[in-house]
KOLKE-374177 format. One record per residue (C-alpha): residue number from 1; chain; residue in one letter; z, y, x negated. Coordinates in Angstrom, 3 decimals. Layout:
! KOLKE-374177
NODE  num  cadena  residuo        pz        py        px
NODE  NUM       A        a         Z         Y         X
...
//
This chain:
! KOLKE-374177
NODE  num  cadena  residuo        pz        py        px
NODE    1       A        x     0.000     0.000     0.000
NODE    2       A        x    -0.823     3.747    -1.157
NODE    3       A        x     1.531     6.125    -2.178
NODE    4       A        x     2.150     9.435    -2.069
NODE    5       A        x     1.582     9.452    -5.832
NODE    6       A        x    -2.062     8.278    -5.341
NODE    7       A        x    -2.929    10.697    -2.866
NODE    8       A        x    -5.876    13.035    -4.165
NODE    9       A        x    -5.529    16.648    -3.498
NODE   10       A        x    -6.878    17.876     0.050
NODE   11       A        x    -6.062    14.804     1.728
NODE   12       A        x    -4.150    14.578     5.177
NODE   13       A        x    -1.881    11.168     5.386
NODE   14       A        x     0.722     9.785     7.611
NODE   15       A        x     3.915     8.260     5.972
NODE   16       A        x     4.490     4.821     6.174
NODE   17       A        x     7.787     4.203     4.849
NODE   18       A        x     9.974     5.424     2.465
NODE   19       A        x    11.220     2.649     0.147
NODE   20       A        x    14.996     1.426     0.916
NODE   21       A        x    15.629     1.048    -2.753
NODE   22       A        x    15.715     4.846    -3.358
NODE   23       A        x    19.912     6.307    -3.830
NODE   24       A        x    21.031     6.734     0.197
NODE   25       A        x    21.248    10.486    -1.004
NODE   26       A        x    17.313    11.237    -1.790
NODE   27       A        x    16.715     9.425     0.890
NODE   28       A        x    18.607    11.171     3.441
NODE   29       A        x    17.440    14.654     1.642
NODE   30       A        x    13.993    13.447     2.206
NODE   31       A        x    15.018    12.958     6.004
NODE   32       A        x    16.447    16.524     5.991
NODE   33       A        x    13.286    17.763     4.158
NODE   34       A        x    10.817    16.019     7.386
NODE   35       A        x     9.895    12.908     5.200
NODE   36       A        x     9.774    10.037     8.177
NODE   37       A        x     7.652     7.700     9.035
NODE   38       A        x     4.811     8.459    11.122
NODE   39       A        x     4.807    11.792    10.052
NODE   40       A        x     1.818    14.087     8.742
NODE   41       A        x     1.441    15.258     5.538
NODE   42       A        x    -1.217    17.041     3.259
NODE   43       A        x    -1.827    17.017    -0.591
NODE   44       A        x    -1.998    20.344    -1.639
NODE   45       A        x    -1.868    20.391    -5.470
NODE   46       A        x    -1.356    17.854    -8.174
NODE   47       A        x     0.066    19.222   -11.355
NODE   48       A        x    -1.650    17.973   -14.563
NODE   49       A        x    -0.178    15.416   -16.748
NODE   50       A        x     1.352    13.988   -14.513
NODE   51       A        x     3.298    16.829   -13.045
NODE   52       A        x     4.671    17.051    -9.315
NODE   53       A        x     2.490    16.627    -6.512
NODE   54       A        x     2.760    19.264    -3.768
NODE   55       A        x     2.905    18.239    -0.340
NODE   56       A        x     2.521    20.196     3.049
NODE   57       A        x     5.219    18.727     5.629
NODE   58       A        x     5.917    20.204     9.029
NODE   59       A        x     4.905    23.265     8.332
NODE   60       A        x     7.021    23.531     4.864
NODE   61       A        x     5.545    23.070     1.245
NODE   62       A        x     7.123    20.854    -1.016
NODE   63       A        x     6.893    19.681    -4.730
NODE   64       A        x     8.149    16.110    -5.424
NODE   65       A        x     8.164    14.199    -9.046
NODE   66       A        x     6.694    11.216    -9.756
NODE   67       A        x     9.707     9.003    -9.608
NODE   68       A        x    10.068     9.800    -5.707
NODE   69       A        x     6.344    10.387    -4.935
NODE   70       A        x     5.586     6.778    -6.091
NODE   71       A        x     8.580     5.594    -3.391
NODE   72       A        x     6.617     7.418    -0.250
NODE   73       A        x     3.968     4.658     1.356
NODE   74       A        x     1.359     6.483     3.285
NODE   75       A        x    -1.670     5.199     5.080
NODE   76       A        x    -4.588     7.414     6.019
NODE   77       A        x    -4.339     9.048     9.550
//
C-alpha cells in the first residue's frame, strides 16, 4: 500500500490508515491535526533530499518528516 511518503506533488489522496505502531502520542496529534481515515488530502510540496513533504488537510497546511509520512497509507480518491 502507498504512503504518504510516495505521494508526488499535486496529487489529491484519501488516507487509508495510519499505522498502529506509531507512539499513542503522534498518533493522537495526527487525530488533532485532521489525519483520519477516509479523509482528503493534497501534496503540496516535497522538500529535496529527502526533506518534509507538505500536505493540505481540511483546509490547514502541514509539513510532516519522513519518519511519520512513511506511517500514513493512502489510496487514490
Amino acid at each position: 500500500m502507498k504512503t504518504l511518503w510516495d505521494m508526488p506533488r499535486g496529487q489529491t489522496a484519501e488516507i487509508a490508515a495510519i499505522t498502529q505502531t506509531l507512539p499513542q502520542q503522534i498518533q493522537q496529534r495526527l487525530f488533532e491535526m485532521g489525519f483520519e481515515p477516509g479523509r482528503a488530502l493534497t501534496c503540496v510540496q516535497r522538500g529535496p533530499f529527502s526533506g518534509p513533504v507538505v500536505v493540505t488537510v481540511a483546509d490547514c497546511v502541514y509539513s510532516l518528516e519522513q519518519a511519520i509520512a512513511r506511517e500514513i497509507h493512502i489510496r487514490s480518491s
